[in-house]
C-alpha positions as CSV (number, residue, x, y, z in Angstrom):
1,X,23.0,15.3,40.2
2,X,21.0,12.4,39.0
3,X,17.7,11.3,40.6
4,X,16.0,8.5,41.1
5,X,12.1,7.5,41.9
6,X,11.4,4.1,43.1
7,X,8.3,2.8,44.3
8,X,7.0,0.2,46.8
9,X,3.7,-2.0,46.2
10,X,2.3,-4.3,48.6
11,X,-0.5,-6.5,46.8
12,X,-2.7,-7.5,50.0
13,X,-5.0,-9.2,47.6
14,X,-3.1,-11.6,46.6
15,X,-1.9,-12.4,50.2
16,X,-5.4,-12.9,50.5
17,X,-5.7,-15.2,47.6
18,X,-2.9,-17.5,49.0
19,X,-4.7,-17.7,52.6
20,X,-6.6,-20.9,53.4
21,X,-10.0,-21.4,52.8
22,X,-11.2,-24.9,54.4
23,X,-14.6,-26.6,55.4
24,X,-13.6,-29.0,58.3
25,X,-16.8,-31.2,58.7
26,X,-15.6,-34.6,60.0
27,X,-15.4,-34.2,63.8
28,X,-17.5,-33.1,66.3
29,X,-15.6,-31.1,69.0
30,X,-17.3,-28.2,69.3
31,X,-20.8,-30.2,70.3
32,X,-24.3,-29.6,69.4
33,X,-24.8,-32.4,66.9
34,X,-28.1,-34.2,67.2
35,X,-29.6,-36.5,64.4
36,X,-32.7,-36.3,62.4
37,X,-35.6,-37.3,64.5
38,X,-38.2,-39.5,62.5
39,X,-41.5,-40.9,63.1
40,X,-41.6,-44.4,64.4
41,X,-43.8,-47.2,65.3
42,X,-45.0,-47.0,69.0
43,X,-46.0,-50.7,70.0
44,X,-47.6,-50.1,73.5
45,X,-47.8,-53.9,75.1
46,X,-49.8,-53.5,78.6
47,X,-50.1,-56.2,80.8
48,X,-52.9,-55.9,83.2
49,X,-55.1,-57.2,86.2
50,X,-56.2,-61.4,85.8
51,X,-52.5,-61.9,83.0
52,X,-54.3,-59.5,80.4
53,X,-52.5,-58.6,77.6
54,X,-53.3,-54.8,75.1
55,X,-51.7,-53.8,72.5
56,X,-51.9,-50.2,70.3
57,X,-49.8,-49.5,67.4
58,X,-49.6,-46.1,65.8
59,X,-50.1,-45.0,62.1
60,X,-46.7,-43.2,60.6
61,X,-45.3,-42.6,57.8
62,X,-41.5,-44.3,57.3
63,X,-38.8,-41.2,57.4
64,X,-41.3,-38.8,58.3
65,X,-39.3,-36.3,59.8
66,X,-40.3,-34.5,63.6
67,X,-37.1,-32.9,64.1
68,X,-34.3,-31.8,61.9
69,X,-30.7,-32.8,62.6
70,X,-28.1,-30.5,63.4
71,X,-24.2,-30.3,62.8
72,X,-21.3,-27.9,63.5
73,X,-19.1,-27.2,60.9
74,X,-15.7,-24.7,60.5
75,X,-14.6,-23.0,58.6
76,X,-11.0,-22.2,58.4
77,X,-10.1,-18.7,57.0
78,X,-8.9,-15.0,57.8
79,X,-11.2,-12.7,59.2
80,X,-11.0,-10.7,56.0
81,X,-12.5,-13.5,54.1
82,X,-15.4,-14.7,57.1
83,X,-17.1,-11.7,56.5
84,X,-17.9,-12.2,53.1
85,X,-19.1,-15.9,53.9
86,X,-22.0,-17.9,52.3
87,X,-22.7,-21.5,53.2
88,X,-24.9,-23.4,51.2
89,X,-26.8,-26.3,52.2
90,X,-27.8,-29.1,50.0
91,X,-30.5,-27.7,47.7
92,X,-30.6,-24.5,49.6
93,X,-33.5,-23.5,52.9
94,X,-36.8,-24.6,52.9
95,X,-39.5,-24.3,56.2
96,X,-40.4,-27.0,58.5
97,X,-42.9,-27.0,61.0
98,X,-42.1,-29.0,64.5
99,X,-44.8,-29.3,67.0
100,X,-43.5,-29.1,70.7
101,X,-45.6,-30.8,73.7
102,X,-45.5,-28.3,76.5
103,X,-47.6,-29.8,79.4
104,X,-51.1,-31.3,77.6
105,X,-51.0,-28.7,74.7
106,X,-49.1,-28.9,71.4
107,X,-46.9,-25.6,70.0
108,X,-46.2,-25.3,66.9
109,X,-43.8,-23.4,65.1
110,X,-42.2,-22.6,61.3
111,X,-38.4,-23.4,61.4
112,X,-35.9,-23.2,58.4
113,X,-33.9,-26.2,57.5
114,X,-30.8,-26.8,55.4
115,X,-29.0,-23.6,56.3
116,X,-26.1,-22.5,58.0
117,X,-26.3,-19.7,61.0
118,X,-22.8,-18.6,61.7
119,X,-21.7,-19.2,65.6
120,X,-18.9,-16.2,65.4
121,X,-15.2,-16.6,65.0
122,X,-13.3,-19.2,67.3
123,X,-9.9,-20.2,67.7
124,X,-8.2,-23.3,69.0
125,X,-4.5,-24.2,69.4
126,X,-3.0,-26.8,66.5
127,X,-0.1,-29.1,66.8
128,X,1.6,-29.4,63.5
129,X,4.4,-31.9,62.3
130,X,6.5,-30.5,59.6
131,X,9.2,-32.5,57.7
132,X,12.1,-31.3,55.3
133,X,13.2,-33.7,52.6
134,X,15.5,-31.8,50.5
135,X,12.6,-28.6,51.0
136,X,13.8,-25.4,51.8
137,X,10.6,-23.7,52.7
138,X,7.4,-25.4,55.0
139,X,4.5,-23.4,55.2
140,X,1.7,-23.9,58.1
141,X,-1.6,-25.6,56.9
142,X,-3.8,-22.9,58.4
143,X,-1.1,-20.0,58.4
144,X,-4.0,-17.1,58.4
145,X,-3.9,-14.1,60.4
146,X,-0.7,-14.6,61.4
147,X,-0.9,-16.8,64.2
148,X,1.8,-16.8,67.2
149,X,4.0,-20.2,66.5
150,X,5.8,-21.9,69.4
151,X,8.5,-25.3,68.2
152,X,7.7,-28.2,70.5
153,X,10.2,-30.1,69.0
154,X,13.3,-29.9,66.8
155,X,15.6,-31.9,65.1
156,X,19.2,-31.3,64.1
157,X,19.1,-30.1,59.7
158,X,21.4,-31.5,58.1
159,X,22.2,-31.0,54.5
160,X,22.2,-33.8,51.2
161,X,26.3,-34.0,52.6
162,X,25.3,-35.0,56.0
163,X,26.6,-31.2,57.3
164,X,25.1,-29.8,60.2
165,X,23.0,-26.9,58.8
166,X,21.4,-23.9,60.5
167,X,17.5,-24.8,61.9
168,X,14.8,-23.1,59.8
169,X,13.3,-19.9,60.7
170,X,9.8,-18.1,61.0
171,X,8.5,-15.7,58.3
172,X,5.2,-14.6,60.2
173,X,3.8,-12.5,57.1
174,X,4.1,-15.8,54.8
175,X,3.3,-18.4,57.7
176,X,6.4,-20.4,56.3
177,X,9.3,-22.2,58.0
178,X,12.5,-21.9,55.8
179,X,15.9,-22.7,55.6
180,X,19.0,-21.4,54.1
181,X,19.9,-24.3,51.8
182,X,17.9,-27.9,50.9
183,X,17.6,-29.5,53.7
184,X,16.4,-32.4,55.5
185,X,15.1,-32.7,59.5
186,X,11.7,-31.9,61.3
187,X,9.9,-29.9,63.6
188,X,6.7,-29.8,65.5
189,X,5.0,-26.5,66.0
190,X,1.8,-25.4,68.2
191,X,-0.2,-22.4,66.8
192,X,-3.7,-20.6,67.5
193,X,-5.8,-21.1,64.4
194,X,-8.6,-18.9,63.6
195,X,-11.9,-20.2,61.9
196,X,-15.4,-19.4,61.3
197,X,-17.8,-22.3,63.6
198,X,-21.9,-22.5,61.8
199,X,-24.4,-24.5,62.9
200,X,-25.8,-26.5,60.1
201,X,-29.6,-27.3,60.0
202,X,-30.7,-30.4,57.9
203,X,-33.1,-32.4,56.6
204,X,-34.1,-36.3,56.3
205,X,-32.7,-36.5,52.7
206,X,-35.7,-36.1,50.7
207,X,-35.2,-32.7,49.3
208,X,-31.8,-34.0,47.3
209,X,-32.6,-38.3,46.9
210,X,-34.6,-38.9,43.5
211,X,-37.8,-40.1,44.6
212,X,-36.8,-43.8,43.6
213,X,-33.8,-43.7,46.1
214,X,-35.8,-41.8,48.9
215,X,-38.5,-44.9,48.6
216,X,-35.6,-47.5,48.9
217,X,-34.4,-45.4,52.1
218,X,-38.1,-45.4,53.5
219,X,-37.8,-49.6,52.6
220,X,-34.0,-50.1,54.2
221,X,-35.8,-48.0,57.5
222,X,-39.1,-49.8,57.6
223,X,-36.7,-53.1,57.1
224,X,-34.4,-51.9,60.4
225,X,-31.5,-50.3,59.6
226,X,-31.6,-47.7,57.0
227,X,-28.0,-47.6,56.9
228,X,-28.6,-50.8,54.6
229,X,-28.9,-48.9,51.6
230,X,-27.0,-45.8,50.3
231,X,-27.8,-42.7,52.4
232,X,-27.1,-39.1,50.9
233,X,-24.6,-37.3,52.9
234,X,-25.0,-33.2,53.8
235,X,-23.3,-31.2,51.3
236,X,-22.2,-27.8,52.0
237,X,-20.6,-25.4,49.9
238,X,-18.9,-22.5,51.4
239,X,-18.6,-19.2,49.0
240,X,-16.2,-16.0,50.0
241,X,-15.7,-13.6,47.0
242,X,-13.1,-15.6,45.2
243,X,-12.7,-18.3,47.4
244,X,-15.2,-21.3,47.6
245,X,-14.6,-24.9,49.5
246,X,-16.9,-27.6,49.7
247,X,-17.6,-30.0,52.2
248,X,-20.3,-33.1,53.5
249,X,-21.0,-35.3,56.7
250,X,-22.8,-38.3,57.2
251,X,-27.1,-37.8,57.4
252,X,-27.8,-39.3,60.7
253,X,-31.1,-40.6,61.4
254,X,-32.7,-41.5,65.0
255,X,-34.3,-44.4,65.1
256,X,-32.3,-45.6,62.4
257,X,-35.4,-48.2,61.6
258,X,-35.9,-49.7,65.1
259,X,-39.5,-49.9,66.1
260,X,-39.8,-48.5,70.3
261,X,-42.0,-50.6,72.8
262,X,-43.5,-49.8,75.7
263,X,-44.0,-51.7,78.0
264,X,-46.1,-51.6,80.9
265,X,-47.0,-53.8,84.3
266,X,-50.2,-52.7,86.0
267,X,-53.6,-51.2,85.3
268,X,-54.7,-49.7,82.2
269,X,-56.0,-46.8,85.3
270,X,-52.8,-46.9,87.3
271,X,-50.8,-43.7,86.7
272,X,-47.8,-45.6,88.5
273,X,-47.7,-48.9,86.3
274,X,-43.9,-49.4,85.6
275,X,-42.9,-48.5,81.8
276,X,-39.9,-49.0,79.8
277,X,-39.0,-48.3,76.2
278,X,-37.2,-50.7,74.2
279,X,-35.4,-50.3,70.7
280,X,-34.7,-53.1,68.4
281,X,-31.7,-54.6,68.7
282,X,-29.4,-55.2,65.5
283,X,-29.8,-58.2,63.4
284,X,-32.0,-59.8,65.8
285,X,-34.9,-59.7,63.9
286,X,-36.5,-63.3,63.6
287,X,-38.7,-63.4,60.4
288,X,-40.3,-66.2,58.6
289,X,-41.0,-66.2,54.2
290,X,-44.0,-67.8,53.2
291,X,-45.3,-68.0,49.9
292,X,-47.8,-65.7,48.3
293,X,-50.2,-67.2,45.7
294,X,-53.3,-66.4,43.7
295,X,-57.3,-67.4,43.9
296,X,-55.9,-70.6,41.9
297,X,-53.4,-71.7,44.7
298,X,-50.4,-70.7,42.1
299,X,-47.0,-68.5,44.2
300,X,-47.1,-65.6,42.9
301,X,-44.0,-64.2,45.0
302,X,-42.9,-64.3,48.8
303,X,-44.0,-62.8,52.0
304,X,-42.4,-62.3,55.4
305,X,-43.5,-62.2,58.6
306,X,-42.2,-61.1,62.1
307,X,-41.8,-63.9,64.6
308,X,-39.7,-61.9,67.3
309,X,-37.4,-59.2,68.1
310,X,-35.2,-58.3,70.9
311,X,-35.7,-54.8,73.1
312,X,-33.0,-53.3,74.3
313,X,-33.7,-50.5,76.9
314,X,-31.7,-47.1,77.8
315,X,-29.4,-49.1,80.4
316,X,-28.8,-52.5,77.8
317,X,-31.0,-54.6,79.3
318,X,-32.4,-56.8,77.1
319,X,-35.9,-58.9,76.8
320,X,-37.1,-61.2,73.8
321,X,-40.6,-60.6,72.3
322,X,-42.2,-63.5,70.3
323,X,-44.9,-63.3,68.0
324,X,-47.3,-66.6,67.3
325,X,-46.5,-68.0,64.1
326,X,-49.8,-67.9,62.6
């Protein structure tokens, strides 16, 4: 009597290796994103008793940042791989002190920006369109942890002949649609994908723009919009054993350059005077060059001066300020 060994191996690890491993930074439907806060220039216009007119200005410094921004990010991956996960941020954590006004006092506190603090695992149900052009297998983009799949819509296969041909079918440990021949046809599938949600804290920029580019940023802000010039995005890089992604989003900054105004009708002493804020309205700017020139009367180069700005407040109203040309 002959006999015979045989063996079975199951290679989970490179299961694992095939799985998806994707930053997905671009939208913003799981909430929390708030820009970087920066300093800006309070110009407090009073008007008071007998047509009087004050005005105060405040000392900053352009991009000086008050309060970091924040972004949510995900991660798509199995569970095996999330909990290995290290996001990095840009040029990696540094601390940043904010200083919170709670009734007349100031509080400050040490918090670390540019880092990632993981949010827990999530999942969220995906609609995906698949389409068979002479393929015989489809897999899912996010196929990981073998998601439950349920066909919203189907199409008769047909074969490069024109013959009717059997549908494709579900292999849940590959996360593929296949078919028994080439085929051609489509199908739309709905699955619960599974990823890994952190909460990104950044900074204005400084830490990764070259100290040239950060000065042209501080000019394109102090100018109005600092979207002018080129802005560096966040960059994130996402590191699992093996597996590594990378990803960015844009740097949003609030004010983006605009200059805030109060405004207030009454007494200097009233503690009901009306007052309204106003931003700067986009390319409304009204500016005037005049020439710059030496002790000898020569132009040396150009200057430019404000003449007026429009204010827009929280609802849209608008109101026009105007400077004397002097």
């Amino acid at each position: 009597m002959t006999e015979l060994a045989a063996s079975l191996q199951v290679n989970f690890a490179s299961r694992e290796a095939e799985s998806p491993f994707e930053l997905v930074t671009g939208d913003n439907d799981q909430g929390g994103a708030s820009p970087v806060q920066v300093a800006f220039t309070r110009l407090m216009v009073t008007v008071g008793g007998w047509g009087s007119v004050s005005f105060r200005m405040n000392e900053f410094t352009p991009l000086q940042m008050t309060v970091p921004g924040r972004k949510r990010v995900k991660l798509y991956c199995s569970e095996r791989a999330a909990q290995g996960v290290t996001l990095f941020v840009d040029n990696g954590p540094s601390s940043f002190r904010v200083t919170e006004q709670m009734d007349l006092a100031g509080i400050s506190r040490d918090i670390t920006v540019n880092t990632a603090v993981s949010l827990g695992r999530r999942s969220e149900p995906v609609v995906e369109a698949l389409t068979w052009s002479g393929e015989v297998r489809k897999r899912l983009r996010w196929f990981h942890d073998q998601p439950g799949v349920e066909i919203l819509q189907q199409t008769i296969f047909r074969d490069r002949s024109g013959a009717v041909v059997e549908g494709p079918r579900y292999d849940p440990q590959r996360g593929e649609f296949f078919t028994r021949r080439e085929a051609f046809g489509a199908l739309v599938a709905r699955y619960a994908a599974g990823f890994s949600l952190f909460d990104v804290v950044y900074d204005n920029g400084q830490s990764v723009a070259s100290p040239d580019h950060f000065a042209e940023m501080q000019r394109a802000w102090s100018s109005g919009n600092i979207t002018s010039t080129e802005v560096p995005p966040v960059r994130i890089i996402a590191l699992s054993g093996s597996k590594a992604a990378t990803g960015s989003f844009e740097r949003v900054f609030w004010p983006i350059g605009a200059p805030i105004i109060t405004f207030s009708f009454g007494y200097d002493d009233d503690p009901k005077a009306a007052i309204q804020d106003y931003l700067e309205a986009p390319e409304q700017r009204v500016v005037k060059q005049y020439d710059i020139r030496d002790v000898d009367g020569n132009v040396v180069g150009k200057g430019e001066k404000w003449l007026g700005f429009t204010g827009v407040d929280s609802s849209g109203k608008t109101i026009r300020f105007r400077f004397f040309d002097q």
